[in-house]
MOPAC internal coordinates of N, CA, C and O (Angstrom, degrees):
PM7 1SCF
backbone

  N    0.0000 0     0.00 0     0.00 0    0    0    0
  C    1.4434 1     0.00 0     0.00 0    1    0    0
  C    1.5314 1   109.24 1     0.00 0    2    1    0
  O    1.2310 1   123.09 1   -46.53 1    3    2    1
  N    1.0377 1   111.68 1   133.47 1    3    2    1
  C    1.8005 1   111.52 1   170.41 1    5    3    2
  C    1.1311 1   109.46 1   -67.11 1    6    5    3
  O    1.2310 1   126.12 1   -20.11 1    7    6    5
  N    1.8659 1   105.85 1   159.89 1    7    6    5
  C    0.7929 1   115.57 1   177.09 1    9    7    6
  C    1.7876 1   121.71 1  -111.88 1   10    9    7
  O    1.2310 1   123.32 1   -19.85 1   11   10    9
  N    1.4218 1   111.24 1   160.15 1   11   10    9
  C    1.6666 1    96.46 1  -159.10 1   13   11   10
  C    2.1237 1    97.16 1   -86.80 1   14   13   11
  O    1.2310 1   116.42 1   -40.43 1   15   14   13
  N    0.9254 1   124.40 1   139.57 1   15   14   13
  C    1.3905 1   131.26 1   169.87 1   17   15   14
  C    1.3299 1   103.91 1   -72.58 1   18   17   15
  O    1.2310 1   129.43 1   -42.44 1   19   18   17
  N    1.2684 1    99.43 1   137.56 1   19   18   17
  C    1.9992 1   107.27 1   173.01 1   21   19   18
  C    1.5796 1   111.93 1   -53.28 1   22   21   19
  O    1.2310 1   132.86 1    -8.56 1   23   22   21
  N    1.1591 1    92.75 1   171.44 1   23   22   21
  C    1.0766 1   107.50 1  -173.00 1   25   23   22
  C    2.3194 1   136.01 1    51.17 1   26   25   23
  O    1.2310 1   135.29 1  -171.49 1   27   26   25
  N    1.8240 1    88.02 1     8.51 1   27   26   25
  C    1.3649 1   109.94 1   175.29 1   29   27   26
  C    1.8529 1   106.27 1    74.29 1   30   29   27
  O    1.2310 1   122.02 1  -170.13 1   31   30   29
  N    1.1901 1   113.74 1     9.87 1   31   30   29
  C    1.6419 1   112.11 1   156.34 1   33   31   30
  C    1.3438 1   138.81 1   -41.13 1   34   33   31
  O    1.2310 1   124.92 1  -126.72 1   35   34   33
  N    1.4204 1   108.16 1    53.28 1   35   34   33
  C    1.6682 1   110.19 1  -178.02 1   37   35   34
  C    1.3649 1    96.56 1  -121.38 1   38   37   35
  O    1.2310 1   136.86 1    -3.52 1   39   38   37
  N    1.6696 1    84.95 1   176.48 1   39   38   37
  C    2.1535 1    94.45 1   161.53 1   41   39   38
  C    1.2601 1   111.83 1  -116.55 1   42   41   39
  O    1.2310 1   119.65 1  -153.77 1   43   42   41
  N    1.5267 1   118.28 1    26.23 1   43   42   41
  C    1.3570 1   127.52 1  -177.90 1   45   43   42
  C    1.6276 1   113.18 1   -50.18 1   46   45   43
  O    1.2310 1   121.82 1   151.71 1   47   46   45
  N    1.1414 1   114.13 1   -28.29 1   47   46   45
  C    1.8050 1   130.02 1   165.94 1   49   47   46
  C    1.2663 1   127.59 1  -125.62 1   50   49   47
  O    1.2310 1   128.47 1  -142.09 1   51   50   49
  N    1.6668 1   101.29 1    37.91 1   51   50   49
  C    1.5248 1   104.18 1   160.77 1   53   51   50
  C    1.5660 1   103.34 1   -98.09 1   54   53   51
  O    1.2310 1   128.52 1   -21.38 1   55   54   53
  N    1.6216 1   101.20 1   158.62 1   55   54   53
  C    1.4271 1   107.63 1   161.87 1   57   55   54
  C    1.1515 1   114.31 1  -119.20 1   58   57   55
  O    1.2310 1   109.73 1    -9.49 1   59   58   57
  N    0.8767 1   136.88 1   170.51 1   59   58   57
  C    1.5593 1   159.35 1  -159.46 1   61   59   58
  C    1.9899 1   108.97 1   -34.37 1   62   61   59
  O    1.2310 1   140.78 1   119.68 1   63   62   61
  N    1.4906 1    77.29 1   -60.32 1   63   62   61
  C    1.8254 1    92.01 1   173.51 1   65   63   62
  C    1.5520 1    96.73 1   -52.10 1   66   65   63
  O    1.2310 1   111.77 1    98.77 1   67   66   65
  N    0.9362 1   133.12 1   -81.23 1   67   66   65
  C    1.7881 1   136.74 1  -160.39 1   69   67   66
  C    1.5858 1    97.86 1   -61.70 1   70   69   67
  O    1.2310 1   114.22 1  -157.98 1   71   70   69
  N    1.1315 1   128.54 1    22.02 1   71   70   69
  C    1.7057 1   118.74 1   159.26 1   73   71   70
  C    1.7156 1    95.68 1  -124.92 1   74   73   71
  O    1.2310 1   113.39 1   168.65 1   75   74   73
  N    0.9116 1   130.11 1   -11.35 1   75   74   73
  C    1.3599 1   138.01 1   152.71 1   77   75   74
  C    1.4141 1   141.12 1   -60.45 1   78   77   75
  O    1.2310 1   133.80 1   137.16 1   79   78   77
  N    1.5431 1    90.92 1   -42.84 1   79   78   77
  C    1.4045 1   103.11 1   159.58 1   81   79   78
  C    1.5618 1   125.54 1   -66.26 1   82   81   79
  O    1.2310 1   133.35 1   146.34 1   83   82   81
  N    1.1399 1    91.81 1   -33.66 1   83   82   81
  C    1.8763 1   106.81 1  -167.78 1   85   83   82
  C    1.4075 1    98.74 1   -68.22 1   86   85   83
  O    1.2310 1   122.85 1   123.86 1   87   86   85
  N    1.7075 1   112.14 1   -56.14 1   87   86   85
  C    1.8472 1   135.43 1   177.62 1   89   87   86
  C    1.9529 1    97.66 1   -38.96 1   90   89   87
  O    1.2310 1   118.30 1   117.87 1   91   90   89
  N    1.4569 1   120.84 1   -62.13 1   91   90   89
  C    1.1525 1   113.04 1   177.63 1   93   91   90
  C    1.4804 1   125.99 1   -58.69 1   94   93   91
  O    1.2310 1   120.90 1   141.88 1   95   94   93
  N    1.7282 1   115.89 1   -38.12 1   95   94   93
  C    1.1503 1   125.65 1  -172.01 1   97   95   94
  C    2.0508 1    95.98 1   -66.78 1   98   97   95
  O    1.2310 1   124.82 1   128.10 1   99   98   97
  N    1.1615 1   108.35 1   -51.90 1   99   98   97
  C    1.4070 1   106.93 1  -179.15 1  101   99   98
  C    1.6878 1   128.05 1   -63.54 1  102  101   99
  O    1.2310 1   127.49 1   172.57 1  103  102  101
  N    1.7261 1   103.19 1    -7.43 1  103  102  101
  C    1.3184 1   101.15 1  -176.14 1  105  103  102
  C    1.7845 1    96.53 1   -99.74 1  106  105  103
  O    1.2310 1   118.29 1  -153.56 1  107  106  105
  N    1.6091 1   120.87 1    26.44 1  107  106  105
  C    1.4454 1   134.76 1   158.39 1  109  107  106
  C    1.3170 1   108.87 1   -70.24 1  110  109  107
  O    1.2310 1   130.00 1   129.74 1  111  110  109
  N    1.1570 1    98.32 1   -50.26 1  111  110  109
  C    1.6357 1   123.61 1  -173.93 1  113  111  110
  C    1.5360 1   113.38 1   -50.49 1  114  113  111
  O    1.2310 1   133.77 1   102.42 1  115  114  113
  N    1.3410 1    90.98 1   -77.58 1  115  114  113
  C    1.4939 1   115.99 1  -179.08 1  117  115  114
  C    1.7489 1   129.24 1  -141.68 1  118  117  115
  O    1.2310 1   126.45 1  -108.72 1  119  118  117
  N    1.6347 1   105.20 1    71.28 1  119  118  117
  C    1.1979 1   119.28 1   176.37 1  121  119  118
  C    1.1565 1   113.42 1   -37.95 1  122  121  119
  O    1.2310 1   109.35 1   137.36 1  123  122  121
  N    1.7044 1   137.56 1   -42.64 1  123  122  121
  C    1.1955 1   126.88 1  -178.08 1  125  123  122
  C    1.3256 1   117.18 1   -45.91 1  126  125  123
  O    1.2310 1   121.99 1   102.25 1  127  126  125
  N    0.9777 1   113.79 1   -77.75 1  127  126  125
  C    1.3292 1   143.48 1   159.89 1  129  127  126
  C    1.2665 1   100.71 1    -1.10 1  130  129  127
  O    1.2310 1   120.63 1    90.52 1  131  130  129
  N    1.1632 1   116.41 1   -89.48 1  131  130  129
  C    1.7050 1   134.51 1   177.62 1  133  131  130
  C    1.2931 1   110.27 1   -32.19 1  134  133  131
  O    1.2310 1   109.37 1   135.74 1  135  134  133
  N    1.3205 1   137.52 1   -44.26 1  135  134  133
  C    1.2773 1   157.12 1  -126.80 1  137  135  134
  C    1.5753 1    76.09 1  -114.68 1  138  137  135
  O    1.2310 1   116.04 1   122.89 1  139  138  137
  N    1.1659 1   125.13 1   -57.11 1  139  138  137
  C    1.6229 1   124.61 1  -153.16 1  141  139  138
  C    1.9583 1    91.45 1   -70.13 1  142  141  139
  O    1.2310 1   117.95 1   140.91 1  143  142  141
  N    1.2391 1   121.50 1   -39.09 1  143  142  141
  C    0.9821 1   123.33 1  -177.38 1  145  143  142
  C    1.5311 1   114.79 1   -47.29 1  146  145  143
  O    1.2310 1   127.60 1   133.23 1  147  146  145
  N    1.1897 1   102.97 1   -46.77 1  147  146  145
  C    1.7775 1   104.80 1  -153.50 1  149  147  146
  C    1.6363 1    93.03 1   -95.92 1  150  149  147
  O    1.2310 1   117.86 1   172.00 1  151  150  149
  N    1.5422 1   121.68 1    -8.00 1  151  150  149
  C    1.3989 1    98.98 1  -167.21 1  153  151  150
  C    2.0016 1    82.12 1  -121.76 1  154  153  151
  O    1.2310 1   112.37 1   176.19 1  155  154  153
  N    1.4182 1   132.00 1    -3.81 1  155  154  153
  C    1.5005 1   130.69 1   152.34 1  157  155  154
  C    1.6645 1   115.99 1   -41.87 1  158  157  155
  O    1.2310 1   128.20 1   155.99 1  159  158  157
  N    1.2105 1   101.81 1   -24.01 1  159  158  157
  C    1.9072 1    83.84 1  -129.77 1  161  159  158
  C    1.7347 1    89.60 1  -148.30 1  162  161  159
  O    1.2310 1   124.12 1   -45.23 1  163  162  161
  N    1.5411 1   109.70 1   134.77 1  163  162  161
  C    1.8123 1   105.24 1   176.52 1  165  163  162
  C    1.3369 1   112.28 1   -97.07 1  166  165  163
  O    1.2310 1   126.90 1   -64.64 1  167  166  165
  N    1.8015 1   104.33 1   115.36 1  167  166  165
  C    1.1051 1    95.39 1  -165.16 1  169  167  166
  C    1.4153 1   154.88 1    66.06 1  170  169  167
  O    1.2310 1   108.22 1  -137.69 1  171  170  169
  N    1.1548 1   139.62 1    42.31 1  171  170  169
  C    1.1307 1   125.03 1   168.96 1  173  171  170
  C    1.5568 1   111.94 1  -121.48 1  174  173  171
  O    1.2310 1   133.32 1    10.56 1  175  174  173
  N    1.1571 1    91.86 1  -169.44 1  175  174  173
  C    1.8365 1   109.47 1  -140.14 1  177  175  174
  C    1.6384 1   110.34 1   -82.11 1  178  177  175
  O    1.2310 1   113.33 1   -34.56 1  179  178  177
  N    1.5020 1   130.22 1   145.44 1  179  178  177
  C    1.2913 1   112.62 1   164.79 1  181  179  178
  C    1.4449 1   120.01 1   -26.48 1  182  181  179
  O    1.2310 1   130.45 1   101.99 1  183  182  181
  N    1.1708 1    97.45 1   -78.01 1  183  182  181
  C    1.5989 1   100.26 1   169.06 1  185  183  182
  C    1.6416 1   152.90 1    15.90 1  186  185  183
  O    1.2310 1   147.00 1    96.92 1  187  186  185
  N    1.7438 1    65.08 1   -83.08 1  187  186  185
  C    1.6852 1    94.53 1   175.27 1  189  187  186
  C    2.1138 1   107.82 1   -89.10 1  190  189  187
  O    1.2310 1   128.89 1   172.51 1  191  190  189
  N    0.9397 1   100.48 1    -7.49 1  191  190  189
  C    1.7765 1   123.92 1   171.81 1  193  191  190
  C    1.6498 1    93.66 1   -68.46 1  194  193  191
  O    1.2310 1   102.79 1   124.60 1  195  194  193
  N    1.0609 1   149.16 1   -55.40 1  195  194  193
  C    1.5418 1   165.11 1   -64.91 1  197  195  194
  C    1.2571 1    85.61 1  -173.01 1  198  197  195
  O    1.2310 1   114.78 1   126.69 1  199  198  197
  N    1.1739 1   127.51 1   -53.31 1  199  198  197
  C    1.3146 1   131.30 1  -140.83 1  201  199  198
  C    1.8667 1    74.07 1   -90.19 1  202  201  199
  O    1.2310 1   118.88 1   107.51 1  203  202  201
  N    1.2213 1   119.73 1   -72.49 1  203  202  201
  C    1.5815 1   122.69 1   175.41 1  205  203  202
  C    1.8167 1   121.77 1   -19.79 1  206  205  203
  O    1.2310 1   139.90 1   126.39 1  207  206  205
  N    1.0700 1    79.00 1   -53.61 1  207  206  205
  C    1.7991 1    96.81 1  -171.20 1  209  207  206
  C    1.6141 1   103.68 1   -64.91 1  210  209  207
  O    1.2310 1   121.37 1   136.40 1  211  210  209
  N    1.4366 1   114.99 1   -43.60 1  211  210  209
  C    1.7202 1   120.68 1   174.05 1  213  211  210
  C    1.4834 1   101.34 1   -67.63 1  214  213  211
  O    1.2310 1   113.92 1   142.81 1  215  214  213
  N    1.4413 1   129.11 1   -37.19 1  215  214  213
  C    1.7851 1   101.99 1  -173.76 1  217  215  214
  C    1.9794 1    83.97 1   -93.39 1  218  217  215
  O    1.2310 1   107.17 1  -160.30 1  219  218  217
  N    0.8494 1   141.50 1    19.70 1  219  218  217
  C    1.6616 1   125.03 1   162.75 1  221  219  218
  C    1.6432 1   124.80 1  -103.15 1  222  221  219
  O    1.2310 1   141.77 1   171.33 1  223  222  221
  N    1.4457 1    75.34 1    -8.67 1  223  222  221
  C    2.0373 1    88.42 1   177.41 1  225  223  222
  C    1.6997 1    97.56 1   -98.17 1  226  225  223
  O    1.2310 1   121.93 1  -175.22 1  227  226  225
  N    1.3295 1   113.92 1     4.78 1  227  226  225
  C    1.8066 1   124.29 1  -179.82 1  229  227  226
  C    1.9240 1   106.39 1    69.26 1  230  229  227
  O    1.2310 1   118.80 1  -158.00 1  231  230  229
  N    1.0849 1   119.90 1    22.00 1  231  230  229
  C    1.3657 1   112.00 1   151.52 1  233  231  230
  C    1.5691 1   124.94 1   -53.61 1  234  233  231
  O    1.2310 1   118.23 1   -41.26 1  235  234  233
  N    1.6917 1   120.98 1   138.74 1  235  234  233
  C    1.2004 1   127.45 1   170.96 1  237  235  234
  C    1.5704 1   104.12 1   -62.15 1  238  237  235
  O    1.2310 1   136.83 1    -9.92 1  239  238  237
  N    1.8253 1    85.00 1   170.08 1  239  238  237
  C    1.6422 1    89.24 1   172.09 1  241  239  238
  C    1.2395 1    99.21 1   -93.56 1  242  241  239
  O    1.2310 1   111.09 1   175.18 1  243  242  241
  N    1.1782 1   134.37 1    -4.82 1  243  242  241
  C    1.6104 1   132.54 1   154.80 1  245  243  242
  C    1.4482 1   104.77 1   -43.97 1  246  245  243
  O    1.2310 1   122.37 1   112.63 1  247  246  245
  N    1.3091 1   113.06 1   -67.37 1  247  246  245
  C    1.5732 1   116.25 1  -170.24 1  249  247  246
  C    1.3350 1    99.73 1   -71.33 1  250  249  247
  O    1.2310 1   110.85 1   105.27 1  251  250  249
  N    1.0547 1   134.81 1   -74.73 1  251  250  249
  C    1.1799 1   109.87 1  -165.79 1  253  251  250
  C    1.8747 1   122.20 1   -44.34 1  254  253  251
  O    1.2310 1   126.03 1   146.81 1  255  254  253
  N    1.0669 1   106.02 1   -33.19 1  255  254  253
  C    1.6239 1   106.13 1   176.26 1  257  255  254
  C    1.6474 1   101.53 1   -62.72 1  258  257  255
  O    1.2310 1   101.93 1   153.63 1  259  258  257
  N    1.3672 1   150.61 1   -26.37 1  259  258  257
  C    1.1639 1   168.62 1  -122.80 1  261  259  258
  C    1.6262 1    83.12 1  -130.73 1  262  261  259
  O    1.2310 1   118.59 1    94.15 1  263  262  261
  N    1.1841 1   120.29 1   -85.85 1  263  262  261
  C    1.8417 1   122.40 1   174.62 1  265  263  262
  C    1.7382 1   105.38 1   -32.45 1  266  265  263
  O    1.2310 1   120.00 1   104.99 1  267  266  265
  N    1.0893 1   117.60 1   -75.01 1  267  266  265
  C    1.5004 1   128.96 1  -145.35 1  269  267  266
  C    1.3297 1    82.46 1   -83.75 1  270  269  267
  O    1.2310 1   101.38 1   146.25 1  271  270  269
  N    0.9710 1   151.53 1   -33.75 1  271  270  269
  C    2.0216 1   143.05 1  -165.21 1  273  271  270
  C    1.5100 1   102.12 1    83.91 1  274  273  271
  O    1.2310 1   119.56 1  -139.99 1  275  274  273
  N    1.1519 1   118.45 1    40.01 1  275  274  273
  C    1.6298 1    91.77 1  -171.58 1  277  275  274
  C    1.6517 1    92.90 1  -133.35 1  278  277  275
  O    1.2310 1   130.71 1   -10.46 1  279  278  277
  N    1.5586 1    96.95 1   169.54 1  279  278  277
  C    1.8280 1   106.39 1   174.65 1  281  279  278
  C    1.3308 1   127.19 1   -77.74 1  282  281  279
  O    1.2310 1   112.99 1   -22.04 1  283  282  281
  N    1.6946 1   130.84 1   157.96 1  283  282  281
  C    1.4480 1   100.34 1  -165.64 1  285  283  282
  C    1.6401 1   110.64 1   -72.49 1  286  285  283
  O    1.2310 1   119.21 1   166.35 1  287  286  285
  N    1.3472 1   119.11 1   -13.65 1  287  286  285
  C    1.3640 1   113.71 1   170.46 1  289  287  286
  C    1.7085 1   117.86 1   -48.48 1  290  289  287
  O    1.2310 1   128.25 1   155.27 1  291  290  289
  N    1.3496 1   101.71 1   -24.73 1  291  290  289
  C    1.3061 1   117.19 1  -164.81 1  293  291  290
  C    1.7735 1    99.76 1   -71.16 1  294  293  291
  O    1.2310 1   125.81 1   123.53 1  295  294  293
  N    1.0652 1   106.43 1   -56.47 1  295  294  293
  C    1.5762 1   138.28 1  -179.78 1  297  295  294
  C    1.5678 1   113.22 1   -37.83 1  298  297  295
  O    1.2310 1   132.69 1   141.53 1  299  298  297
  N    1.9312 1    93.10 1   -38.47 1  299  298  297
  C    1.7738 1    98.08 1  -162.87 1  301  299  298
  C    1.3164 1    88.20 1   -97.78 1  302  301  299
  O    1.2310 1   119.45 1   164.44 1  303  302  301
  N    1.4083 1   118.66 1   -15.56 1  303  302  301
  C    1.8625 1   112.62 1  -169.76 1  305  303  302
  C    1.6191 1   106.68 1   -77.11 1  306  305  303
  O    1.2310 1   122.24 1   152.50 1  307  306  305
  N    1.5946 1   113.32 1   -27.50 1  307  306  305
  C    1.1887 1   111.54 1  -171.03 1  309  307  306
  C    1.4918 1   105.16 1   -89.91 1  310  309  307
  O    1.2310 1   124.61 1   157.97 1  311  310  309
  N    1.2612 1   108.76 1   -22.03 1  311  310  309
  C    2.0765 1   110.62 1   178.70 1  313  311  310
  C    1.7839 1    90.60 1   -68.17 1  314  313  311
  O    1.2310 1   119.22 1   128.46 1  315  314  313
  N    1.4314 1   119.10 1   -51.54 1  315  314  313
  C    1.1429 1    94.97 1  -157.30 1  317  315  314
  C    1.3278 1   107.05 1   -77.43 1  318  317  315
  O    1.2310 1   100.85 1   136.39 1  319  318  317
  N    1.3387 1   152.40 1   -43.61 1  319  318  317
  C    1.4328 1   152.70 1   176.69 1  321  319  318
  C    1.4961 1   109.16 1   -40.92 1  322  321  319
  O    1.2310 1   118.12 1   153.07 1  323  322  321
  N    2.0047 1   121.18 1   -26.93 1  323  322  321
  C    1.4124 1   107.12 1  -139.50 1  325  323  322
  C    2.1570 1    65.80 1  -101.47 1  326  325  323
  O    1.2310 1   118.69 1   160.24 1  327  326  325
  N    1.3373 1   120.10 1   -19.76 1  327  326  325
  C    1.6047 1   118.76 1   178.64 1  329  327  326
  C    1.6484 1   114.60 1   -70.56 1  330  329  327
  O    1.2310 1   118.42 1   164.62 1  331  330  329
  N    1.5949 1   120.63 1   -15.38 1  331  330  329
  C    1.3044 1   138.25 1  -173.54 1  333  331  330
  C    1.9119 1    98.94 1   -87.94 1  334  333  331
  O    1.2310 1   131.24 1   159.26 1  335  334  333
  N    0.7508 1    95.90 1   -20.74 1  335  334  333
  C    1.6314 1   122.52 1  -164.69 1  337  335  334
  C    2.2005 1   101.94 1   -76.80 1  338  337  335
  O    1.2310 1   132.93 1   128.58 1  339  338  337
  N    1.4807 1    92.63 1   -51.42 1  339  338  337
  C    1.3489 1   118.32 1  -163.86 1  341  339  338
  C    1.8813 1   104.88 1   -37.98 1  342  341  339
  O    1.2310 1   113.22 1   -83.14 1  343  342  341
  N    1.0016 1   130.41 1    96.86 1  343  342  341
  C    1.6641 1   116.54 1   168.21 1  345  343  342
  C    1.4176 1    96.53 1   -46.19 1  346  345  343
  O    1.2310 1   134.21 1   -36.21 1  347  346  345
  N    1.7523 1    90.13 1   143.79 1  347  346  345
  C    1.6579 1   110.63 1   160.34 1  349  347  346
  C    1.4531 1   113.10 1   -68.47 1  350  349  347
  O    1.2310 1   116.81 1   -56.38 1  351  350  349
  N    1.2215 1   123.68 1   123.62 1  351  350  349
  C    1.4908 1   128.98 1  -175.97 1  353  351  350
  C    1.2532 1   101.05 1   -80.90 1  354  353  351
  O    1.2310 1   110.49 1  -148.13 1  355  354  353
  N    1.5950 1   135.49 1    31.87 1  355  354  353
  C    1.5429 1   133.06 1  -173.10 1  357  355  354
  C    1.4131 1   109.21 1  -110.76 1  358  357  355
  O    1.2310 1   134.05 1   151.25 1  359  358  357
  N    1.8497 1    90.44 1   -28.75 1  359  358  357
  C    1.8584 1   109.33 1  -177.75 1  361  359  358
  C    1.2521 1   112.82 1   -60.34 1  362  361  359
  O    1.2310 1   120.10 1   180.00 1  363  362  361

């Protein structure tokens, strides 16, 4: 089971919009990046966008399970769906 980070630091009650915001605020940072996201991959979700940006800033899957509220099963379900996701770079 995860554990909750002090001070109530999760996105356990964000919606969609508030992982969007963050996705834009971070493509300040590093537009490439961002850019590689949306033109990598078909479709996927703020979310799972979020979920990208936390293992590229080198967060654990500790932390991130700690960020997002979720279990590490949770962690490997979203690596593998957001890798199902991946365009073939052959197309």
């Amino acid at each position: 089971m995860p554990t909750k980070p002090e001070n109530g630091k999760t996105t356990v009650l964000w919606k969609k919009h508030d992982f969007e915001i963050v996705i834009e605020y971070y493509r300040l940072t590093d537009v490439e990046f961002v850019d590689k996201l949306e033109t990598s991959y078909d479709e996927i979700s703020p979310k799972y966008k979020f979920f990208l940006i936390l293992e590229h800033i080198g967060k654990t899957d500790k932390e991130i399970m700690a960020i997002m509220c979720v279990a590490d099963v949770t962690v490997r379900s979203i690596r593998s769906r957001v890798n199902k996701k991946k365009k073939d770079v052959a197309r």
